[in-house]
C-alpha positions as CSV (number, residue, x, y, z in Angstrom):
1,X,17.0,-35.2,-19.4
2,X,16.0,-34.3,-16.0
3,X,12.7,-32.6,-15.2
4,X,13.0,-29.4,-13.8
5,X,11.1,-29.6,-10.5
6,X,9.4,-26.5,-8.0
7,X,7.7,-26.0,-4.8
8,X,4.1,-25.1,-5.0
9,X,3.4,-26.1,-1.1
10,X,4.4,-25.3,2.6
11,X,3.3,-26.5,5.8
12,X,5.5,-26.3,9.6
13,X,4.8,-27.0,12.8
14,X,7.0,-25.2,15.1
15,X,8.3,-24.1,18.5
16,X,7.7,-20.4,17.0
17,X,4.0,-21.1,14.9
18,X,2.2,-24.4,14.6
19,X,1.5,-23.2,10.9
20,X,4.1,-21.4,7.7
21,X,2.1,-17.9,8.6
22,X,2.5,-17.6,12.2
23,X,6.4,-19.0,11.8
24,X,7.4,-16.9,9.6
25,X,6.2,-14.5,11.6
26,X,7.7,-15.3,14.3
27,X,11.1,-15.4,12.2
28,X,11.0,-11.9,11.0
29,X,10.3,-10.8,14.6
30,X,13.4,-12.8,15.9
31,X,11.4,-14.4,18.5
32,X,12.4,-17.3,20.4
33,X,10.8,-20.3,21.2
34,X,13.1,-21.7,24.2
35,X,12.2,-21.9,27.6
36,X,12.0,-24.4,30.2
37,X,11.4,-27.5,29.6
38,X,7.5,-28.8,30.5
39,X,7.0,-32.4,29.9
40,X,8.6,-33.6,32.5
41,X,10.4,-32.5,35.7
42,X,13.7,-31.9,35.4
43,X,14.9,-31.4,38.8
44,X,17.6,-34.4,38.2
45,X,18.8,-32.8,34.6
46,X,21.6,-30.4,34.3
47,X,19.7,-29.4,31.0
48,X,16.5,-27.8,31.6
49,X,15.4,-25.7,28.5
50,X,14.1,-26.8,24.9
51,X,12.5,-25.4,22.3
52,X,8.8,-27.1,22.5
53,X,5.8,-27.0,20.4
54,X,2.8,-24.9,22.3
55,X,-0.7,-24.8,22.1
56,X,-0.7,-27.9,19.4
57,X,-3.9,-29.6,19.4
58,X,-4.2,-33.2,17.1
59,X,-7.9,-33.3,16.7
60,X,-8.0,-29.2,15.1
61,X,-5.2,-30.1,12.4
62,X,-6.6,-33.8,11.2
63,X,-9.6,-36.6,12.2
64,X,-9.2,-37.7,16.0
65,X,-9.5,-41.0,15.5
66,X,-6.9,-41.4,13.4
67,X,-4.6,-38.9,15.6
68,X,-5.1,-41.3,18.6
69,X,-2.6,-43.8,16.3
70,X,-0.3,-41.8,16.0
71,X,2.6,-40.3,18.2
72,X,3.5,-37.0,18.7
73,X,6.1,-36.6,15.8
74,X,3.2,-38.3,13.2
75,X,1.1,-35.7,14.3
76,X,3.3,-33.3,13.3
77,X,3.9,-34.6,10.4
78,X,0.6,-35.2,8.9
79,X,-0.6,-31.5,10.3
80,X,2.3,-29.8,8.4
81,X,1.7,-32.2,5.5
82,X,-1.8,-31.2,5.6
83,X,-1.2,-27.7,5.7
84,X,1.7,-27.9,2.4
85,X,-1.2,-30.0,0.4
86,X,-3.9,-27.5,0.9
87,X,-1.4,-24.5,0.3
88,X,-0.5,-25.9,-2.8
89,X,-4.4,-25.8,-4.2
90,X,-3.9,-29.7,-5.4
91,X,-6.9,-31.7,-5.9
92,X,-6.6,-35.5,-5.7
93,X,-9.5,-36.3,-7.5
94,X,-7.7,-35.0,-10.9
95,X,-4.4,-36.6,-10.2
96,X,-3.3,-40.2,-10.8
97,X,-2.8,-41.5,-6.7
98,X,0.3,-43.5,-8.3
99,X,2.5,-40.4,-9.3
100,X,2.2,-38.9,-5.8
101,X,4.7,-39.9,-3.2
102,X,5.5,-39.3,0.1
103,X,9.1,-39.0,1.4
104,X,9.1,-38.0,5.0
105,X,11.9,-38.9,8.0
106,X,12.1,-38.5,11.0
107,X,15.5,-39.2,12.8
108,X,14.5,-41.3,16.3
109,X,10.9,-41.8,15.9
110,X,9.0,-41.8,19.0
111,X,11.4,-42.1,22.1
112,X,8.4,-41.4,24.2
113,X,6.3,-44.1,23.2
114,X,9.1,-46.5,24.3
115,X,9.7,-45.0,27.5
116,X,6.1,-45.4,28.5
117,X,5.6,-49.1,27.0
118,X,9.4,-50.3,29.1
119,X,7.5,-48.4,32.2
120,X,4.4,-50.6,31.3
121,X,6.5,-53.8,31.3
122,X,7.9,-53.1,34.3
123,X,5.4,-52.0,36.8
124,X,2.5,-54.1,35.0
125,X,4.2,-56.9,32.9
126,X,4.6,-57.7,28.6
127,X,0.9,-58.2,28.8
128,X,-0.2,-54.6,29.5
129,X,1.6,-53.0,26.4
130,X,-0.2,-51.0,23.9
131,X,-1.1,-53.1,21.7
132,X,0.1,-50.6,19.4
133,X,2.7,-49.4,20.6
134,X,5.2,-50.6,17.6
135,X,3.3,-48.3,14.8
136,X,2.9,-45.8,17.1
137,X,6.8,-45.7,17.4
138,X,8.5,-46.7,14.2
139,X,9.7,-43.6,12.0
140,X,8.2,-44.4,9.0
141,X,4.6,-43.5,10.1
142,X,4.8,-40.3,10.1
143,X,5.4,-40.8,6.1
144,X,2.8,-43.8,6.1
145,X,-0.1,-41.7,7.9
146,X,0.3,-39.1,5.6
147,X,-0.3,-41.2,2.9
148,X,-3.2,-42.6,4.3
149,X,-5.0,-39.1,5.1
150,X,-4.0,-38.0,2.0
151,X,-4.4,-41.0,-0.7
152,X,-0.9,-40.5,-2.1
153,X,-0.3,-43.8,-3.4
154,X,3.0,-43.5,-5.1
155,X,6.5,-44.0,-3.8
156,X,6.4,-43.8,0.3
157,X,9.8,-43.8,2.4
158,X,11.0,-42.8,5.3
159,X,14.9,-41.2,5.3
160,X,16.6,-41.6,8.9
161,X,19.9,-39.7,8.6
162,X,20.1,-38.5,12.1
163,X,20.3,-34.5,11.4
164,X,20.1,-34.6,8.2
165,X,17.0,-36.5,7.8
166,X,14.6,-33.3,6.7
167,X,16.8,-32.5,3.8
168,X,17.8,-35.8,2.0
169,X,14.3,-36.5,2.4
170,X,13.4,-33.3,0.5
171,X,16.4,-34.4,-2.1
172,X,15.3,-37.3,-2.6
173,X,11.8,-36.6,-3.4
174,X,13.7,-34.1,-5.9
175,X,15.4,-36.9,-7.5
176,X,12.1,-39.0,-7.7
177,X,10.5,-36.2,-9.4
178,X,13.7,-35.3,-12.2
179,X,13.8,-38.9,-13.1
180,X,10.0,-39.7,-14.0
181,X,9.3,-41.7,-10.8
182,X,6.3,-39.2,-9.6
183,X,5.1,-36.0,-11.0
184,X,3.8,-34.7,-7.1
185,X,6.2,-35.3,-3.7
186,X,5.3,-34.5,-0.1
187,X,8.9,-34.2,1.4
188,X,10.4,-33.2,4.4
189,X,11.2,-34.4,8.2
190,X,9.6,-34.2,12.1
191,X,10.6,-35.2,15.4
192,X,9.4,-35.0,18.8
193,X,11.8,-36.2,21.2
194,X,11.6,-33.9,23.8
195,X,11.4,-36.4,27.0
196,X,13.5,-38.2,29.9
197,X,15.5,-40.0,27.3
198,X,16.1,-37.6,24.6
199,X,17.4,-35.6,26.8
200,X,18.9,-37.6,29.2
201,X,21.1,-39.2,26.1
202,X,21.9,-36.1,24.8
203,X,23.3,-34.7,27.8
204,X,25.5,-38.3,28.6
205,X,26.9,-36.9,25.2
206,X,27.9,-33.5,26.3
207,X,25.5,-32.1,22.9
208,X,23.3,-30.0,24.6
209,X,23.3,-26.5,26.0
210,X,23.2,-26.2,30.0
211,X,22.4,-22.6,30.1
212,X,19.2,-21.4,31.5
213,X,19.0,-18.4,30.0
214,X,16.7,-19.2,26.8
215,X,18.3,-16.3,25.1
216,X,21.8,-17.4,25.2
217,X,21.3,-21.0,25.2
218,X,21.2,-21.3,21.2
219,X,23.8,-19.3,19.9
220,X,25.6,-20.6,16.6
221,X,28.8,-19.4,15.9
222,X,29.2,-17.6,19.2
223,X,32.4,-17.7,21.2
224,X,30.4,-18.9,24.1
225,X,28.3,-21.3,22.0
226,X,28.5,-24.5,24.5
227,X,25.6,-27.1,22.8
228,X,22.8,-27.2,20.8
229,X,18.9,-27.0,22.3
230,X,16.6,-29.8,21.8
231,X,13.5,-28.7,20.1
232,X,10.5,-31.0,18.0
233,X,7.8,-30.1,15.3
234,X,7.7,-30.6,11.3
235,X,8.7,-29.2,8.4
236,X,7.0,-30.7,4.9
237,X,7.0,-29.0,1.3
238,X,5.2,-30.0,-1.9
239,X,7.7,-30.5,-4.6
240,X,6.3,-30.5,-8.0
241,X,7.2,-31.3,-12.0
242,X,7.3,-27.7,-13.3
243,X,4.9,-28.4,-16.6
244,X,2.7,-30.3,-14.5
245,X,2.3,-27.2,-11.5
246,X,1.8,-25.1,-14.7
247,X,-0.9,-27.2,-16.3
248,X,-2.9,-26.4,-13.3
249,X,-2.1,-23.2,-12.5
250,X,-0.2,-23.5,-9.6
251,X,1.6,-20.9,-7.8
252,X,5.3,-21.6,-7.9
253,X,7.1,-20.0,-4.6
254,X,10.6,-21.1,-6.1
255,X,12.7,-23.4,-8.2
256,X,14.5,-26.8,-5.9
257,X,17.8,-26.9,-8.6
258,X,20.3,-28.8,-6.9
259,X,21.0,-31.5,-4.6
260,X,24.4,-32.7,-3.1
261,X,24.8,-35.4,-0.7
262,X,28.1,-37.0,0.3
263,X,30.0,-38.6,4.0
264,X,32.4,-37.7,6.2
265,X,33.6,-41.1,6.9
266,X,35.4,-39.7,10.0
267,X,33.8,-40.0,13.2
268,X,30.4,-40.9,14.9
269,X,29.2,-37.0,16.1
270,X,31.8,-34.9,14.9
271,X,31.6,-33.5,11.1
272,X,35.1,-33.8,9.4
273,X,37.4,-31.5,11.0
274,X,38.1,-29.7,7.5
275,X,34.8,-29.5,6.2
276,X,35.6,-31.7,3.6
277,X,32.6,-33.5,3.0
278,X,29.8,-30.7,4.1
279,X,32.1,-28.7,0.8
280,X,31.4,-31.8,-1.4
281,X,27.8,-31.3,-0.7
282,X,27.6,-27.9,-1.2
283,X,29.8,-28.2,-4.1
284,X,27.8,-30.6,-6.0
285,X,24.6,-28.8,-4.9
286,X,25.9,-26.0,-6.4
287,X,27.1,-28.2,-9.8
288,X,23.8,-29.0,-10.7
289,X,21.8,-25.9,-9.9
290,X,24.2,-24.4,-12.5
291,X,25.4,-21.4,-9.7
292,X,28.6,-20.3,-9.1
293,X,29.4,-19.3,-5.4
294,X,29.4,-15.7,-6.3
295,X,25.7,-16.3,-7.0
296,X,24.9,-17.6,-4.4
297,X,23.3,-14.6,-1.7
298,X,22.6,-16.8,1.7
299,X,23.5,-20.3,3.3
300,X,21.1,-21.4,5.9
301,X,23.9,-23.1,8.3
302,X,23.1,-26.3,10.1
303,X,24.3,-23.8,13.3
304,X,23.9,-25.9,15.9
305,X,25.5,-23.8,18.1
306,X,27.8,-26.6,19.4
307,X,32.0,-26.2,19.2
308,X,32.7,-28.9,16.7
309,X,29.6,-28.0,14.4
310,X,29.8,-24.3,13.5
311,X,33.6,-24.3,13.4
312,X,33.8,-27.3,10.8
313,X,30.8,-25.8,8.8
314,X,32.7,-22.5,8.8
315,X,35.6,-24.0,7.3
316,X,33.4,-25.8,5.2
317,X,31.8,-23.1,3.7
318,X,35.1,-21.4,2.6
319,X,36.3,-24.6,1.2
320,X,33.3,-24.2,-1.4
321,X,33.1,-21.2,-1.9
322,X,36.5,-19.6,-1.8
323,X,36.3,-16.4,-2.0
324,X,33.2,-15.4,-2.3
325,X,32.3,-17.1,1.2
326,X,33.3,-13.8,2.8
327,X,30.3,-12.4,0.9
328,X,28.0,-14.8,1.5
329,X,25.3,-14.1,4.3
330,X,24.5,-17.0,6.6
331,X,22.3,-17.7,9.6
332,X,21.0,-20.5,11.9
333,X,17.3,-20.9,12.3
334,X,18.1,-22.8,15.5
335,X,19.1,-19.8,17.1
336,X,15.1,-19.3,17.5
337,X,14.0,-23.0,17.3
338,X,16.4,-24.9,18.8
339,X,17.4,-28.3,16.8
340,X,14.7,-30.1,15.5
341,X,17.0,-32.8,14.7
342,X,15.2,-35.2,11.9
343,X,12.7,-32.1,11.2
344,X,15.2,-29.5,11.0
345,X,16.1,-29.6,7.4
346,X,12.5,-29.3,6.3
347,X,11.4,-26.5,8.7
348,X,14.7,-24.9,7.1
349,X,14.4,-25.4,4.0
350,X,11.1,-23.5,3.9
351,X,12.9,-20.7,5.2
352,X,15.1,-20.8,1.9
353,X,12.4,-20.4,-0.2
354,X,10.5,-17.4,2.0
355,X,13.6,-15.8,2.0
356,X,13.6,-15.8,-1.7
357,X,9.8,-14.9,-2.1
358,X,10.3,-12.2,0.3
359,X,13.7,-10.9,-0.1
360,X,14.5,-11.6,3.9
361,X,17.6,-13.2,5.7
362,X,16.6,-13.2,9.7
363,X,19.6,-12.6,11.8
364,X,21.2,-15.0,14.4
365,X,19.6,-13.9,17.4
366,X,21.0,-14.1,20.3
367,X,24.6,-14.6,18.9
368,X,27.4,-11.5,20.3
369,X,30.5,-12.4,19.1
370,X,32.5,-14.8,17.5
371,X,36.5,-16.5,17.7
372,X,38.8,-15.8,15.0
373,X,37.9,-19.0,12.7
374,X,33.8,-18.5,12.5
375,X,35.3,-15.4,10.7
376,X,32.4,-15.5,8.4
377,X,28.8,-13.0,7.8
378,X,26.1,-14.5,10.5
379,X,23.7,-11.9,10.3
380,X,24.5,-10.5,13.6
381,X,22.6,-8.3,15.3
382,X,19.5,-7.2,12.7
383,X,18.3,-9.4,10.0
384,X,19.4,-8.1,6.2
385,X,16.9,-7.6,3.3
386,X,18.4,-7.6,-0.4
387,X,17.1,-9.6,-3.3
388,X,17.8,-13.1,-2.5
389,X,18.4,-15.0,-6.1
390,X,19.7,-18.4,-5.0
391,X,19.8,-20.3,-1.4
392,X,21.5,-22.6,-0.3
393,X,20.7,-24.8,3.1
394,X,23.0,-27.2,4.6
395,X,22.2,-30.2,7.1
396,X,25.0,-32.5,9.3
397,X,23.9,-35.5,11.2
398,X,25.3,-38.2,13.5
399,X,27.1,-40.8,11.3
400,X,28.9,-38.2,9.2
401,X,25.7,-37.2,6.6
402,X,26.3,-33.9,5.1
403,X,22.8,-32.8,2.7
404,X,22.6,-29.5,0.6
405,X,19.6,-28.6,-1.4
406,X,20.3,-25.4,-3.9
407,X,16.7,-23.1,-3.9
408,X,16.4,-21.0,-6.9
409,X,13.7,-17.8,-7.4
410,X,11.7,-19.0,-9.9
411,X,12.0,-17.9,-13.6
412,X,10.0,-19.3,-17.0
């Protein structure tokens, strides 16, 4: 039988609130985090905004010394882990180490860290490399570091599925928990790849938004939607065997019921052209949470905001939920955040479960108007509050990975 499993923790680092309280904040405000790009001059780029962390500071969220070994996106990581961990009033000196894991991804890694150490090479020669410069760039530190400041000693991966990343990390650490393989999870996703090359590659790839208007440069689902906006930070959630939470009198902010993960098979960047496989996902996501689509009150779109994206997940949507997918509200959080990319599905996923604590669905700001096929409820224009019993969040990456994780308000 599988254990039924909750979240008892939340913890974000974002380009709207380097902690859950200021970013939700900033989400029921609409605000947006965009604007130009600062890390580098962009005088060559035709894109010059993203969504960028401000005001982050390393050595206020963790010990300095160990924040100089880690890269930008491990920071992240462990400040949002951090922050999940102490919200969810867990004390590691009454928990077995081995039944807490950590299952945190992050889609490239450090892209900065590379670009400095081939500079290094070249100007200076092999010899003057960092000597550690491959743990500070390898994805799975982020997950390893937190591990490490935390003394979760249990199972300890790192998920790279492109966009996706956040969210089968966070479905995985469900399965983990259902099945008896750890009774505490640390789950969730981070990135920071805001630099030359990140953006540079994007670009080469016609992905990202050329506008320069930071209002109208995210807009999922618009008719004028042309790319998405590169932004960074973390998103990481404590997911938790619902009779141990109870033993210890842990708050419960709402039930993780189902999980679907399936593949396009189809194309390299573009999701499936029928929605196909992001329907399986939802579809089986919806399966084992036991909901019927009627049920179901939002959908947190992947929205990227590019062409290919938002019409496919539109069409995907009514594929699973027929008719009741007219009903259904939906939104993009990257219309404020930009793309996070790896850490997009865990920065979403917590606004799933605030949306069922506090019965709020923000609206897709900056979004007008749509074409005739994103024929579907966006939240244009003011944000909706109703009663939210079950949410739904979707994630597509690179490679053809579709993710959907099924959030339930929590009942005995």
């Amino acid at each position: 039988m599988k254990r039924r499993v909750v979240v008892t923790g939340l913890g974000a680092v974002t380009p709207i609130g380097n902690d859950v309280p200021d970013f939700w904040q900033g989400i029921k405000e609409g605000k947006v985090g965009i604007d130009r790009i600062t890390r580098f001059d962009t005088t060559d780029y035709k894109v010059k905004l993203a969504a960028e962390v401000k005001g982050f500071s390393a050595k206020e969220r963790m010990d300095f010394k160990a924040a100089r070994r880690m890269d930008l996106f491990a920071q992240y990581a462990v400040a949002a882990a951090k922050e999940a961990f102490e919200d969810s009033g867990l004390d590691m000196s009454k928990e077995d180490p081995f039944r807490a894991g950590v299952i945190v991804g992050s889609g490239v890694g450090s892209l900065s860290r590379a670009e400095q150490e081939t500079e290094n090479i070249l100007k200076k020669g092999p010899s003057k490399v960092h000597p550690l410069m491959v743990p500070l760039m390898i994805s799975n530190m982020a997950a390893g570091n937190i591990s490490i400041q935390l003394g979760f000693r249990g199972k300890c991966t790192d998920v790279v599925t492109a966009c996706a990343t956040g969210t089968n990390s966070i479905g995985d650490a469900f399965r983990a928990i259902q099945y008896g393989d750890a009774d505490i999870m640390l789950a969730g996703g981070c990135e920071s790849c805001i630099c030359p090359t990140g953006v540079a590659g994007f670009t080469s790839l016609t992905a990202l938004s050329t506008s320069e208007d930071p209002l109208r440069a995210s807009i999922p689902f618009d008719k004028d939607r042309k790319g998405f906006v590169l932004g960074e930070g973390a998103g990481v959630v404590v997911l938790e065997e619902l009779e141990h939470a109870k033993a210890r009198g842990a708050r419960i902010y709402a039930e993780l019921v189902g999980y679907g993960s399936t593949a396009d098979a189809f194309h390299i960047t573009s999701p499936c052209e029928d929605g196909s496989g992001a329907a399986k996902a939802m579809t089986l996501a919806m399966e084992e949470g036991g909901a019927d689509p009627s049920q179901v009150t939002y959908i947190n779109a992947h929205g990227t905001s590019t062409h290919h994206n938002d019409l496919f997940e539109t069409r995907a949507i009514h594929l699973a939920f027929g008719d009741a997918a007219k009903k259904v509200h939906v939104n993009s959080t990257k219309s404020m955040i930009g793309h996070l990319l790896g850490a997009a599905g865990g920065v979403e996923f917590i606004v799933c479960v605030k949306a069922i604590q506090e019965g709020f669905i923000h609206q897709t700001v900056g979004t007008r108007q749509t074409e005739a096929e994103c024929d579907l409820d966006y939240t244009i224009g003011a944000p909706v509050e109703t009663d939210v019993e079950y949410a739904l969040t979707n994630s597509l990456g690179f490679g053809g990975h579709n993710a959907s994780l099924l959030v339930k308000k929590y009942a005995e």
